[in-house]
N, C-alpha and C positions, 0 to 999 in steps of 0.2 A: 720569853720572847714570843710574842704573837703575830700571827700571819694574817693579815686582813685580803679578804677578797675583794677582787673588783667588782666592782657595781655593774650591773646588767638592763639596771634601769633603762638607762637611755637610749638601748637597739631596742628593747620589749615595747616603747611608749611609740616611738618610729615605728615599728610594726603594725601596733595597734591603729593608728593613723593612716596607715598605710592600705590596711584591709577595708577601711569602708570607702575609699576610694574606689578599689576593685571593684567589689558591692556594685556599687555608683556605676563604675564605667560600662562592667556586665550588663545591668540592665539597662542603661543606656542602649547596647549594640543590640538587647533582646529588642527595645520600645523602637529603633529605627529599623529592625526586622518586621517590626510587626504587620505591615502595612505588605508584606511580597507574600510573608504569610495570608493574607488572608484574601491577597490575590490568587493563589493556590489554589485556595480552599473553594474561592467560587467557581475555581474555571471547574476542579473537579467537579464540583454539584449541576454545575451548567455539562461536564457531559458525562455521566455517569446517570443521572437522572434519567434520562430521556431512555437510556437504557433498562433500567431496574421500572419503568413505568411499561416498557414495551413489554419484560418478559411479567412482570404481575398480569398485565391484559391477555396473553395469551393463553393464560389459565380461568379467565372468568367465562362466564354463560355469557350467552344472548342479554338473558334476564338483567344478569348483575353488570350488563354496560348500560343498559336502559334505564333501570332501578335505581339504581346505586352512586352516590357521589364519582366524580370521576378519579377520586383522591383512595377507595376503598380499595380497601383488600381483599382478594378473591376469596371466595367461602372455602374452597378445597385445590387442593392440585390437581385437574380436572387435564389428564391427555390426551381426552378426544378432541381435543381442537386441532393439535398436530399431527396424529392420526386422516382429520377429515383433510386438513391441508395436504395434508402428502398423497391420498388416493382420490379424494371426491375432487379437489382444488386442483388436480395436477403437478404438483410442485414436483414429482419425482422426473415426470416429461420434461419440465421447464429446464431441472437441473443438468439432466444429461443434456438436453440439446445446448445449453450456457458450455457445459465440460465440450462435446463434439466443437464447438465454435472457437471456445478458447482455448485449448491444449494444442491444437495443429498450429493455432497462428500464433502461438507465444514460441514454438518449437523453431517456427518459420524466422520471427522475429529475432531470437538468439543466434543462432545458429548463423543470418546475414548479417545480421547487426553485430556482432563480436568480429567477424571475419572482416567486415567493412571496416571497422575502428583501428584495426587492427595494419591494415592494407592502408591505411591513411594517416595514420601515425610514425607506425615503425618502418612500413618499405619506403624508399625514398621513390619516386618516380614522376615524371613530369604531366602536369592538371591538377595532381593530386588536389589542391588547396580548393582549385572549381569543382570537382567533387564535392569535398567539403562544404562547399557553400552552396550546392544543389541541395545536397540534404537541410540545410539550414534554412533553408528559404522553404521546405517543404513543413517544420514546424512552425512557420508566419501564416500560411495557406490554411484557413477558417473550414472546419470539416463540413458547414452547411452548403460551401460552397459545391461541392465537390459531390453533394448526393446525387441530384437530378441527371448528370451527366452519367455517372454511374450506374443510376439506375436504368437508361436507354441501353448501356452496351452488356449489361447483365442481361435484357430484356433479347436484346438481338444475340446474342451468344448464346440463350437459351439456357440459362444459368438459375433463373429465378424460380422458386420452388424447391430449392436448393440452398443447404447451409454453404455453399462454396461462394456468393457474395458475402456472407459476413468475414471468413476467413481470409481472401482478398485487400478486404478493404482493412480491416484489424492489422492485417500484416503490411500492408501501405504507410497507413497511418502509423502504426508505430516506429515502422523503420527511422524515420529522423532521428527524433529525440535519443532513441538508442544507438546510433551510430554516432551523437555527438558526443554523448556520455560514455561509452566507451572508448572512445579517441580520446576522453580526458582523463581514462582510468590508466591506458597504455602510456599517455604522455607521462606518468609519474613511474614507470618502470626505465630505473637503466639502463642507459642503450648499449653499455659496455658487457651485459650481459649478453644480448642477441649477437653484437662485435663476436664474441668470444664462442656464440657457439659457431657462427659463420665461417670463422678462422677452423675451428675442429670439423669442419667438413659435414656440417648440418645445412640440410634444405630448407626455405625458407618456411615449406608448410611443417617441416618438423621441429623449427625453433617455434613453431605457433601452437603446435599440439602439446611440447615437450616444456615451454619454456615460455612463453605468451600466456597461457590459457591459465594454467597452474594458478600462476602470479596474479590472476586480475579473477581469481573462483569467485570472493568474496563478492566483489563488485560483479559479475555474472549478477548471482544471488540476488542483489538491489533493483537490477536492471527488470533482471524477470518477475519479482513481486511486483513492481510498481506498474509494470505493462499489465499484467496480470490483476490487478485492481480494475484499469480503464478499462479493459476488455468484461472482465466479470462486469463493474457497471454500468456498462453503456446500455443507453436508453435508445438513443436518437437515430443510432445506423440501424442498430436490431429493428424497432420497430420500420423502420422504414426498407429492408430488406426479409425481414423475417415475421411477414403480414401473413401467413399462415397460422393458424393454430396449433398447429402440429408440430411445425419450427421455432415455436416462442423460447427465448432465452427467459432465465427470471425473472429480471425486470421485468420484460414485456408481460409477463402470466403475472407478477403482482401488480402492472398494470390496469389488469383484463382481470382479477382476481374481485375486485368489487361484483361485476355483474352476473356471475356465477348464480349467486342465490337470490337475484332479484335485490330485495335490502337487502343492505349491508351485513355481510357475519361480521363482525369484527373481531370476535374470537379465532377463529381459523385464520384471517388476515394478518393480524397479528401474529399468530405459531409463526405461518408462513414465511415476516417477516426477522423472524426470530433465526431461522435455517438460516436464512438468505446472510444475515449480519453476522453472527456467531460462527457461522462455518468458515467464513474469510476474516472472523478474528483469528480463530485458532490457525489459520495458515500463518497467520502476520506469527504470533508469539512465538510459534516453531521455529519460525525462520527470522527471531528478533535479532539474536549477537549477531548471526553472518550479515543481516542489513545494516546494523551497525557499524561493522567494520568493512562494511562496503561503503559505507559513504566517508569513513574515514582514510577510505584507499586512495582515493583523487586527491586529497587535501593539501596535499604535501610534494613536490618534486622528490623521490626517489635517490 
């Protein structure tokens, strides 16, 4: 008596049929990818370039920007360029007086601006919303408008000659935007939380220390790098408040940084603006997740 096996043919051929379809459909999804790929790929080169061209420059001579295709590669890792930048160039003045201008008024800026979002969100009280929309109309309000008046009451207050118009006007300016954004970081916090410490016989400034603040760190963290960017980059108030030499923020001194050496160094300019860039990336990457999930903090109602 013999036992015959069944035939397996007919799943192995179905298989087989089966798999070049796969094949097929994979690269199908690879050939309709390919096209975001290579959007990708340019935006990287469009900015990563500009960068890896600045810091190659910073390291060539005089000679070899003159000489030399604009495309070459420095002859050596040469850092007396950032050496001259930093003592012959001023860049180290520039820097502190940039830090003296912007550390008080981002301090300023936090410190009302979290309190005010806060005050306008979670306490209930009547205007509240015209508040609200004082500050909102102050982010429509064009900051050229707003120099020349400024600059008469700095001038009569006897203020100019002095980093205390930059820090003024920094902490003015910023106030809006960050009180709107904070009102939208509180609006996704709970209110059954603050209910609850209210009920336990907490004060309102200590449901905001204990229980406000906490909650919205993240989103903090967002608010003050991004204030802290326009302040570090501002061109247009500095130069126009801080026309001293001695007060130049960095902008303004890589401004003013060409006519130092008659021609152009472009070596040292370059270093210069090497600090200037590099040093406000490494703040950004430090502080990349808590920005991240500071802007993921608003997103969502709580």
């Amino acid at each position: 008596m013999s036992t015959q096996v069944p035939a397996r043919k007919a799943p192995l051929e179905a298989m087989q049929r089966q798999e070049p379809r796969r094949s097929r459909s994979r690269a199908g999804k690879r050939l309709a990818k390919l096209p975001v790929h290579l959007l990708i790929a340019l935006l990287l080169v469009v900015e990563l370039y500009p960068l890896l061209w600045l810091v190659l420059g910073s390291f060539k001579t005089q000679q070899e920007f003159l000489n030399d295709p604009v495309w070459s590669l420095p002859g050596s890792l040469n850092f007396d360029n950032y050496i001259e930048a930093w003592t012959t160039g001023n860049i180290a003045v520039f820097v502190a007086n940039s830090l003296m201008a912007t550390l008080p008024s981002l301090a300023l800026i936090i410190v009302l601006g979290v309190a005010a979002g806060f005050a306008l969100e979670v306490m209930v009280w009547k205007g509240r919303n015209g508040v609200l929309l004082i500050f909102l109309t102050g982010i429509m309000v064009p900051g050229q408008m707003i120099l020349l008046p400024l600059f008469s009451a700095y001038f009569n207050a006897g203020l100019t000659g002095t980093l205390w118009p930059l820090i003024i006007t920094y902490t003015a300016t910023g106030l809006p935007l960050t009180v709107f954004m904070m009102a939208t970081y509180f609006r996704a916090v709970p209110r059954e939380v603050f209910e609850a410490s209210t009920l336990d016989g907490a004060s309102i400034i200590r449901s905001f220390l204990s229980i406000g603040f906490p909650m919205v760190r993240n989103a903090v963290f967002t608010v003050a790098l991004v204030q802290f960017f326009f302040i570090w980059n501002d061109l247009l108030i500095a130069l126009t408040f801080a026309n001293n030499s001695d007060l130049s923020t960095i902008q303004v001194g890589l401004l003013n940084f060409t006519g130092q050496f008659g021609a152009v160094q472009y070596g040292p300019l370059f270093a210069a603006i090497c600090i200037n860039v590099f040093g406000t990336l490494a703040i950004y990457l430090f502080l990349n997740q808590r920005v991240m999930k500071g802007l993921a903090a608003g997103s969502v109602k709580g």
